[in-house]
Backbone as CSV, one residue per row, in Angstrom:
resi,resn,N_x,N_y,N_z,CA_x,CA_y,CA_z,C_x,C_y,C_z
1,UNK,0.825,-1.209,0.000,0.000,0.000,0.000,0.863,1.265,0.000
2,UNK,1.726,0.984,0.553,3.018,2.253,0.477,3.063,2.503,-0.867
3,UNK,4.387,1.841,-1.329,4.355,1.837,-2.880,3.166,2.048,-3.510
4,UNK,2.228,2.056,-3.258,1.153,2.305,-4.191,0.828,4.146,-4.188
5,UNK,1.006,4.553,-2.979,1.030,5.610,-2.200,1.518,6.854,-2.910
6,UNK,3.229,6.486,-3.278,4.502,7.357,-3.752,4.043,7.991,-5.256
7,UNK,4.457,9.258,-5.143,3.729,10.160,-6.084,5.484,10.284,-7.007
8,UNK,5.412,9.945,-8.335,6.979,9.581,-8.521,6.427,10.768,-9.967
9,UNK,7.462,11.534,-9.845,7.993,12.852,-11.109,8.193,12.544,-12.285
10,UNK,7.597,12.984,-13.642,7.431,12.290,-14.484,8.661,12.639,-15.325
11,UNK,9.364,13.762,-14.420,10.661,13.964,-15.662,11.289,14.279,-14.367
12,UNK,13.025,14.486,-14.704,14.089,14.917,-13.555,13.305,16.628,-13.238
13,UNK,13.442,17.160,-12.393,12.772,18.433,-11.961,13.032,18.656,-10.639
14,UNK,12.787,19.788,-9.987,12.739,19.978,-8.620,11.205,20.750,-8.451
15,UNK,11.222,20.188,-6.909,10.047,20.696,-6.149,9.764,22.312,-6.156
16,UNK,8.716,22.992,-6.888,8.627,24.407,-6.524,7.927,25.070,-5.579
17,UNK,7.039,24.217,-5.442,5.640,24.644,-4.767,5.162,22.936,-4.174
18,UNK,4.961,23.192,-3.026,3.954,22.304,-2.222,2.673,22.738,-1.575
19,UNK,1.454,22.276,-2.412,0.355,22.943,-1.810,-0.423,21.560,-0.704
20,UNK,0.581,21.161,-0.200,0.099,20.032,0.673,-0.191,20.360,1.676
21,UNK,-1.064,20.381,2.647,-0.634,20.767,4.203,-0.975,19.279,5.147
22,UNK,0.097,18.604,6.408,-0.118,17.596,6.901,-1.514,17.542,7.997
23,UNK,-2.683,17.030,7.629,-3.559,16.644,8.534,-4.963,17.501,7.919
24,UNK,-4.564,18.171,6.765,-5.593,18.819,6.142,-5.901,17.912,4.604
25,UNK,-7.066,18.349,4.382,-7.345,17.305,2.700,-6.574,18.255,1.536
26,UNK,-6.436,17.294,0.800,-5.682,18.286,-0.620,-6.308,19.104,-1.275
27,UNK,-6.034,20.307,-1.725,-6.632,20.915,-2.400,-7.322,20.686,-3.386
28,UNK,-8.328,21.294,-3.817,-9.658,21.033,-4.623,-9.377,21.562,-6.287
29,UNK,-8.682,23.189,-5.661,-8.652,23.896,-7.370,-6.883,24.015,-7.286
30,UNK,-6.095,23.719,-6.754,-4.905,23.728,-7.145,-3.834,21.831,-7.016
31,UNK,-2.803,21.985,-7.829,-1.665,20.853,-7.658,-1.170,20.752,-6.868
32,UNK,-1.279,19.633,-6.238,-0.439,18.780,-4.958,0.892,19.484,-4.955
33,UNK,1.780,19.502,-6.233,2.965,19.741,-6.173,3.271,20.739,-7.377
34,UNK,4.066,20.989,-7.492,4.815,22.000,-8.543,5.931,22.005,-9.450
35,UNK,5.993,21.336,-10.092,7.449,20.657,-10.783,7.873,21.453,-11.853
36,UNK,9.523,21.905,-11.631,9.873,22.839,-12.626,11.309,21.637,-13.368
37,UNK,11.253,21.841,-14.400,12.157,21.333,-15.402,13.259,22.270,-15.468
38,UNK,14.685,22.563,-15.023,15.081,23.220,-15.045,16.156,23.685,-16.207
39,UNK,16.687,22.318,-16.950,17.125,21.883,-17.762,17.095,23.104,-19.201
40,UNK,15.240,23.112,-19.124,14.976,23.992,-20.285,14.137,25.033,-19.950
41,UNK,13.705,26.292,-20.817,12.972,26.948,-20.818,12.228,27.474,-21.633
42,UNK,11.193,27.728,-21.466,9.826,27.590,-22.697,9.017,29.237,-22.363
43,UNK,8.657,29.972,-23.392,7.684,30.899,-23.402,6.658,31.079,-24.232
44,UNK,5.539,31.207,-23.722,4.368,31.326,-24.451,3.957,32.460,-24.385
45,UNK,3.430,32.708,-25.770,3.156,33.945,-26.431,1.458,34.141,-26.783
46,UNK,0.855,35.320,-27.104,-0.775,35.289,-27.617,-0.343,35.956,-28.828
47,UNK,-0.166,35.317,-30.300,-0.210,36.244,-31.547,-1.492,36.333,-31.763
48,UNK,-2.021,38.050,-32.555,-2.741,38.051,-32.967,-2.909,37.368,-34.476
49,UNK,-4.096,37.171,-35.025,-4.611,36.252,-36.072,-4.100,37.443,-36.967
50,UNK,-3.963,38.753,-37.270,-3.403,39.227,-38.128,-2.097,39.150,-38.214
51,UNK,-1.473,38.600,-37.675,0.099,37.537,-38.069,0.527,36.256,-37.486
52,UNK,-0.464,35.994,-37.671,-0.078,34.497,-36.912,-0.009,33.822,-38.236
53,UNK,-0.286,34.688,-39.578,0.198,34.077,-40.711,1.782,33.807,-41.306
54,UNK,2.195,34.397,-40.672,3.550,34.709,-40.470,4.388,33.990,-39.748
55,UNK,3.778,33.416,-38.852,4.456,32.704,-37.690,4.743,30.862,-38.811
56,UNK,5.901,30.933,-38.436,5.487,29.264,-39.039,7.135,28.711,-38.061
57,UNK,7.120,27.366,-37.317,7.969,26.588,-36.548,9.347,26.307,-36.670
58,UNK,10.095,27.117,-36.309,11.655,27.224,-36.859,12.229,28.334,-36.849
59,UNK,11.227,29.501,-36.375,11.774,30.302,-36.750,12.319,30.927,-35.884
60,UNK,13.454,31.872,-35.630,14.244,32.365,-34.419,13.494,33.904,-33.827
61,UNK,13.823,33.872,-32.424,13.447,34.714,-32.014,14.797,35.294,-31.108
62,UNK,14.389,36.699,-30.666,15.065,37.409,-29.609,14.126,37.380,-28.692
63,UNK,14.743,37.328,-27.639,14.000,37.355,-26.064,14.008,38.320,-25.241
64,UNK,13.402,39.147,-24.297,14.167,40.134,-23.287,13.614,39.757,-22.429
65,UNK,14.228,39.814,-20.903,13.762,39.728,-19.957,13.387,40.707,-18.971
66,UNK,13.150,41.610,-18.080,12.593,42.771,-17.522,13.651,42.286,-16.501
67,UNK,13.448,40.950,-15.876,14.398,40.619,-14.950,16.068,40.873,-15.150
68,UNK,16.065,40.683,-16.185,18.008,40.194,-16.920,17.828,41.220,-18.064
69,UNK,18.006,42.267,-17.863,18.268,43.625,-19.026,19.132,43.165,-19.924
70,UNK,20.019,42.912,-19.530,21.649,42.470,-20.043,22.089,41.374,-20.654
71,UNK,21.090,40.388,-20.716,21.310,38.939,-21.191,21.368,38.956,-22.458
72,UNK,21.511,38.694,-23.122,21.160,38.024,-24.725,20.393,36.856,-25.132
73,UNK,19.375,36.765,-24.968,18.923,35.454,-24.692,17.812,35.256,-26.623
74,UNK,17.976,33.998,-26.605,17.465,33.661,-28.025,16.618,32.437,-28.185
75,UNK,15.780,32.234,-28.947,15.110,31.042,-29.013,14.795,30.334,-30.252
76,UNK,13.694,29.581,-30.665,13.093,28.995,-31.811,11.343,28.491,-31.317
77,UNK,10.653,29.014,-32.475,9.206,28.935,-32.707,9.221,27.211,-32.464
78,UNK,8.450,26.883,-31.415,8.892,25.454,-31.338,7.335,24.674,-31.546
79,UNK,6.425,25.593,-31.253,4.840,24.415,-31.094,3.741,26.026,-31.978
80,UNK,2.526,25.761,-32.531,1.877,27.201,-32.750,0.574,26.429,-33.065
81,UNK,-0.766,26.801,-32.393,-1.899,25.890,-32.109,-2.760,26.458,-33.056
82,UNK,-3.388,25.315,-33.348,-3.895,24.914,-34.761,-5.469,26.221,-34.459
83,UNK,-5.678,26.205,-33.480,-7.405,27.246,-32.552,-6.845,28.224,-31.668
84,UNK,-7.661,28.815,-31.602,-7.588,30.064,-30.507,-8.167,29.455,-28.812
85,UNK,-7.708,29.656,-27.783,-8.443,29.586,-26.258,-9.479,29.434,-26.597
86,UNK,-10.256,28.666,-25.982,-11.616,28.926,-25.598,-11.806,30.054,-24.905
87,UNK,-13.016,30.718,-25.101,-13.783,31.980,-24.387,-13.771,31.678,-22.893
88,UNK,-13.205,32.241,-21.917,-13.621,32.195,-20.709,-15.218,32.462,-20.100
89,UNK,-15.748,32.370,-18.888,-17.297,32.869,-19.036,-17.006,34.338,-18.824
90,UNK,-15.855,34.821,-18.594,-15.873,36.034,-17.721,-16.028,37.225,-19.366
91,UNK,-15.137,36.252,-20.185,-15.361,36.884,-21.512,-16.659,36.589,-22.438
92,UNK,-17.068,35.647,-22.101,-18.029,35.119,-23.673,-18.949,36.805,-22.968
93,UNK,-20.242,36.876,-24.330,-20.663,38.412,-23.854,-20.472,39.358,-24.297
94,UNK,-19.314,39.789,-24.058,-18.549,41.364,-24.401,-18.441,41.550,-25.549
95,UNK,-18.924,41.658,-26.842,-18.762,41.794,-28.348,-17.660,40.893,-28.568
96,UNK,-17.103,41.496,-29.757,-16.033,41.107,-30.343,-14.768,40.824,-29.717
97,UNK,-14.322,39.828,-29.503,-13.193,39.521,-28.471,-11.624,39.702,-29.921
98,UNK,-10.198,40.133,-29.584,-9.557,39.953,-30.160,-8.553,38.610,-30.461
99,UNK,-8.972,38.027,-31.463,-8.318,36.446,-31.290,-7.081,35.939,-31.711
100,UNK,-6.499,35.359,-30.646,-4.625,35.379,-30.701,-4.972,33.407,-30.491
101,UNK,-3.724,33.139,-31.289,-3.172,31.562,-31.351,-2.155,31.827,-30.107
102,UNK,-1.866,30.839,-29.153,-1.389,30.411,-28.801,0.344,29.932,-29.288
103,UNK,1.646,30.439,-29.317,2.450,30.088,-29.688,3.668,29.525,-28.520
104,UNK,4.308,29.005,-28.783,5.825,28.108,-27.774,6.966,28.611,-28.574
105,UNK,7.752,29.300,-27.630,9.179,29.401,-27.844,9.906,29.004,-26.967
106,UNK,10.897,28.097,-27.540,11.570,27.572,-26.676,13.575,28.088,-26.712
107,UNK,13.457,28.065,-25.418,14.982,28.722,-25.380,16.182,28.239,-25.600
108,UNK,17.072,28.838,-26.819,18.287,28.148,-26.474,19.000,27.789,-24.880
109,UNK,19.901,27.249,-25.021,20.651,26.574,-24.005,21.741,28.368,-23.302
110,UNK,21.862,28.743,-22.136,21.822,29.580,-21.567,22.601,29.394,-20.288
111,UNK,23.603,30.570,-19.921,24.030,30.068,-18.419,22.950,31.506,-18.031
112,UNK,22.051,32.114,-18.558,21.729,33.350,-17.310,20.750,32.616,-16.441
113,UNK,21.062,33.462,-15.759,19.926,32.583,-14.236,18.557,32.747,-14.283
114,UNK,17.980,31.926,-14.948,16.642,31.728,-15.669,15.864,31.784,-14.305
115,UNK,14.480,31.525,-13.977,13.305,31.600,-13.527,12.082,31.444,-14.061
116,UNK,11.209,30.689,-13.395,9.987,30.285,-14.002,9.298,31.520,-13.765
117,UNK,8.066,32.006,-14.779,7.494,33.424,-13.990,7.741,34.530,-14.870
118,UNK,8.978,34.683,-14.861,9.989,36.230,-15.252,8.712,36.552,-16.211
119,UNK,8.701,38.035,-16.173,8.406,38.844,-17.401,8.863,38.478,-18.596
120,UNK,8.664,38.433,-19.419,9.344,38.177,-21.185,8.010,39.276,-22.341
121,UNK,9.190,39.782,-23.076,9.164,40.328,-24.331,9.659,39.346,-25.430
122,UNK,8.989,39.247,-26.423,10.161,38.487,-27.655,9.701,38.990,-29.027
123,UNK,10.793,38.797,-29.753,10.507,39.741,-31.071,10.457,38.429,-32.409
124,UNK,10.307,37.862,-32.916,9.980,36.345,-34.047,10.460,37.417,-35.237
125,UNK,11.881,36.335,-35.595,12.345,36.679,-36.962,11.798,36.044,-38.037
126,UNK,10.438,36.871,-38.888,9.703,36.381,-39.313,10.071,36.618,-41.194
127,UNK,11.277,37.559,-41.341,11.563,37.455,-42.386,13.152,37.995,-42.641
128,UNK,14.141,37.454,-43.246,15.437,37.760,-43.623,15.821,38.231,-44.617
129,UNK,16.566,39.568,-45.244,17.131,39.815,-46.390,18.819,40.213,-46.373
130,UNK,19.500,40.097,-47.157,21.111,40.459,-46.775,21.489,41.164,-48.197
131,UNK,22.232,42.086,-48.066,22.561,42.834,-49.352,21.358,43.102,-50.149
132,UNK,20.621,43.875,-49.213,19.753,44.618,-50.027,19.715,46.452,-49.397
133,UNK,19.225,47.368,-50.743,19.366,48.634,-50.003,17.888,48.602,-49.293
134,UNK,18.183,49.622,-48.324,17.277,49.875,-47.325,17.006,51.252,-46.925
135,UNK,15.542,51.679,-46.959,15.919,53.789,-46.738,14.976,53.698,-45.496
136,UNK,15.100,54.681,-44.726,14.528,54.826,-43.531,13.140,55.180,-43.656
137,UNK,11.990,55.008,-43.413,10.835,54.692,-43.544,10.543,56.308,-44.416
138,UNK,10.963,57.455,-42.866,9.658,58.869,-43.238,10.492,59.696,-44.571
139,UNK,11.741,58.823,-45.514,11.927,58.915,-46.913,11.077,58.846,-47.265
140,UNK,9.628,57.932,-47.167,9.215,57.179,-48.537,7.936,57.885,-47.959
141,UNK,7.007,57.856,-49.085,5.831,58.554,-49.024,4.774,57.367,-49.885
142,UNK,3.983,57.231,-49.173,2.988,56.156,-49.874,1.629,56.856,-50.253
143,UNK,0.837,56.920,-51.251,0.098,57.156,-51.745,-1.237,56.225,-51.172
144,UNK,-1.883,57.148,-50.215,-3.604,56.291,-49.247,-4.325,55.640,-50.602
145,UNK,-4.523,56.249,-51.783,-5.403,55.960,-52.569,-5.180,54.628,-53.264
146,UNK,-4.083,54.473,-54.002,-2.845,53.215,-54.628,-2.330,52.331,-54.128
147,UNK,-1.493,52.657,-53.082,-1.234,52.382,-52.294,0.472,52.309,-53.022
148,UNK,0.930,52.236,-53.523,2.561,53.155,-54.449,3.114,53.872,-53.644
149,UNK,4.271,53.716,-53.685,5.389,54.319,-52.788,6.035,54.917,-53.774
150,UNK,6.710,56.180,-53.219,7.588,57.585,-53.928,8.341,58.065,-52.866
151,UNK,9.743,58.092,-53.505,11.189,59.259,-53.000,10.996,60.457,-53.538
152,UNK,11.510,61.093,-52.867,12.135,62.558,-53.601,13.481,62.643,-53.448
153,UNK,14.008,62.739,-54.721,15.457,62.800,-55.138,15.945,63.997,-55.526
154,UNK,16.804,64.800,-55.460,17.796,65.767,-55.976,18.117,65.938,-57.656
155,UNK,17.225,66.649,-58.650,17.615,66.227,-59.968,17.334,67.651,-60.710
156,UNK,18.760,68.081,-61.572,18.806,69.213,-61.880,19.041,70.444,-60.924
157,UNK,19.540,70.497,-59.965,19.028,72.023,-59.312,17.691,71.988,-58.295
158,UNK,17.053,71.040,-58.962,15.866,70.810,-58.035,15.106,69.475,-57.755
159,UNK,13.948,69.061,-57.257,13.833,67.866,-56.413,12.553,66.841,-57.905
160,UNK,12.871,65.815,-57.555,11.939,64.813,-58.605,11.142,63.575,-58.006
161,UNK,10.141,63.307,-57.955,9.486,62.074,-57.557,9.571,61.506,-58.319
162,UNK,10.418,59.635,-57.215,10.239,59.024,-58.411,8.895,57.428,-58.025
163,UNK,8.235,56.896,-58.447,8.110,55.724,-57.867,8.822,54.484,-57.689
164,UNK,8.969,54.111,-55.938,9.702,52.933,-56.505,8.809,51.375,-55.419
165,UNK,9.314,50.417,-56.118,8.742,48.979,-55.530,8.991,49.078,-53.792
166,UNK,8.662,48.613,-52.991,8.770,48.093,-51.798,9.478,46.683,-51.642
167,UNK,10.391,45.957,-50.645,10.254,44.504,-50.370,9.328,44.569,-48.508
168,UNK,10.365,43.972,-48.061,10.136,43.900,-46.818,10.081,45.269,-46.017
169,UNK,9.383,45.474,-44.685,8.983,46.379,-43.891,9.344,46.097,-42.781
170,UNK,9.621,46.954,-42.338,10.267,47.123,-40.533,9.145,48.838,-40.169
171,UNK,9.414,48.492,-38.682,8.641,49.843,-38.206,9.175,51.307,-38.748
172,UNK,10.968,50.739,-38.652,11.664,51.824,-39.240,12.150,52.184,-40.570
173,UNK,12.278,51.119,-41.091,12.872,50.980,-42.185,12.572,50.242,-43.411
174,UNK,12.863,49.951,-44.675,11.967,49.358,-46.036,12.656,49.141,-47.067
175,UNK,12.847,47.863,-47.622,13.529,47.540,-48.806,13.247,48.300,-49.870
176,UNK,14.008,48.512,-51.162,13.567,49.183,-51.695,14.115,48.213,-53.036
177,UNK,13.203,47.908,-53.755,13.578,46.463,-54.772,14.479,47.143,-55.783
178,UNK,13.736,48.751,-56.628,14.107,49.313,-57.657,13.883,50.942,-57.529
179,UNK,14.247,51.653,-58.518,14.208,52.951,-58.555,14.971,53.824,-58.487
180,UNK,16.090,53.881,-57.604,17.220,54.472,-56.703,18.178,53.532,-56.409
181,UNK,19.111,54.008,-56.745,20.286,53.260,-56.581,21.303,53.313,-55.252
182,UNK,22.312,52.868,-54.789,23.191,52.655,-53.513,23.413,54.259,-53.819
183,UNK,24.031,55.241,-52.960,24.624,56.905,-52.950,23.767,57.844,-53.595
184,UNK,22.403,57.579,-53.874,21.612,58.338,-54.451,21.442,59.274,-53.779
185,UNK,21.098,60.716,-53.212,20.886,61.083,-52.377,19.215,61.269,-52.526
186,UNK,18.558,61.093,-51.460,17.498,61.454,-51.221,17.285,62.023,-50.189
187,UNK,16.116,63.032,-50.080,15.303,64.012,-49.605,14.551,64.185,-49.190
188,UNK,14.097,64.886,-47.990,12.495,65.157,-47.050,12.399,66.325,-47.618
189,UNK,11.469,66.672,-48.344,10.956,68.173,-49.135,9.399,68.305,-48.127
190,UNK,9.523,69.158,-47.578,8.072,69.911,-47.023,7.413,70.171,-47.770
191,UNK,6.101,69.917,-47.861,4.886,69.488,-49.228,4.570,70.834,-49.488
192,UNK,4.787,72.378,-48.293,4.329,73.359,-48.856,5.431,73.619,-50.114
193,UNK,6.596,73.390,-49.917,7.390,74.213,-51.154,7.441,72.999,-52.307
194,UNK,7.275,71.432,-52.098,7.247,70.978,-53.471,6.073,70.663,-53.930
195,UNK,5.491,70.533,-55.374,4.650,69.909,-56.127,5.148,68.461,-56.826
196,UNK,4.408,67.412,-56.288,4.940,66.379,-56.766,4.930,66.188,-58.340
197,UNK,2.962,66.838,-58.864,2.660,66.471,-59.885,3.626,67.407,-60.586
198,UNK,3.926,68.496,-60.856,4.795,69.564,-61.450,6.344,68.821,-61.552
199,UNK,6.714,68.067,-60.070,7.885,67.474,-60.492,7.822,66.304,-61.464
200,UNK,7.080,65.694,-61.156,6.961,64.548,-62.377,6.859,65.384,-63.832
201,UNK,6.198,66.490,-64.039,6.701,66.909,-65.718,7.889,67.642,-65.683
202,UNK,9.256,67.423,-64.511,9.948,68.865,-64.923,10.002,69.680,-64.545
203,UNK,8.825,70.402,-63.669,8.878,71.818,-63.617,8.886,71.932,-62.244
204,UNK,8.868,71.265,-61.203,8.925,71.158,-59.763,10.453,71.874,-59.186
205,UNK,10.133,72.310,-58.802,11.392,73.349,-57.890,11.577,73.537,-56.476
206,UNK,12.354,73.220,-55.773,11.895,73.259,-54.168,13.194,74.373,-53.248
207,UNK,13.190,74.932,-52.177,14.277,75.618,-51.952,14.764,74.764,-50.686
């Protein structure tokens, strides 16, 4: 009956939490015990469904910790669930709820002094380019209606719009496929002194 008794750990781990108390019954809404794996470390994320198209298993991430400013810590997209949570009752009700997948990142191998808990930030390298030019975003001017992107360049004495392709996007920054070349110089012209349409025939002048 002993042996039958012994509550045996289903992986190597240590004890975190004991919600046992001797001579009282076990708890109802919480675990007997608390088992942390220390070996590895795992973070879960809520993407929203407007990029969780993006997300696909392999892919690397940066980590920060609030705890460990200073660390460098890195991971890989390791699990990403096929549904969203179920509605809690506290939520079902309230209109339109915003719906995030469930994602797992799991951490490279690490000497910083990890903790179960910690705060985490992480950023998913969701796309790579190398030797490509790149202009800082408030260069480029996108057109609400088209949706076409335009520089203003230095040409003749005075300034020229040109259109050019987009690749990839950052908050700050934007590939730029064609149009402008590496040392081109380009320009922030204040919309009161240039005319775009006037520069496109030529006659655009800016001081």
């Amino acid at each position: 009956n002993f042996d039958r008794s012994l509550l045996r750990a289903p992986f190597a781990s240590v004890v975190a939490r004991i919600n046992l108390t001797v001579g009282e019954p076990a708890p109802q809404t919480q675990h007997a015990l608390l088992l942390i794996d220390t070996s590895g470390y795992y973070l879960d994320l809520a993407i929203d469904e407007a990029d969780i198209g993006r997300i696909t298993v392999g892919q690397r991430v940066e980590i920060d910790l609030d705890a460990l400013p200073d660390a460098a810590l890195t991971g890989t997209v390791t699990r990403i669930a096929i549904a969203p949570p179920p509605l809690t009752p506290r939520c079902a009700g309230r209109g339109q709820r915003v719906v995030t997948y469930p994602v797992r990142l799991t951490f490279d191998p690490t000497d910083a002094p990890l903790r179960a808990g910690m705060t985490a930030t992480a950023s998913v390298l969701t796309d790579e380019r190398t030797d490509v030019l790149i202009l800082p975003n408030r260069f480029i001017r996108i057109d609400r209606e088209t949706g076409s992107a335009f520089v203003t360049v230095e040409s003749g004495g005075g300034f020229r719009e040109l259109p050019i392709p987009l690749g990839a996007r950052s908050e700050t920054e934007s590939e730029i496929v064609s149009g402008v070349e590496e040392g081109q110089r380009v320009v922030l012209v204040p919309r009161a002194v240039f005319d775009p349409v006037a520069a496109n025939t030529g006659q655009g002048q800016g001081r």
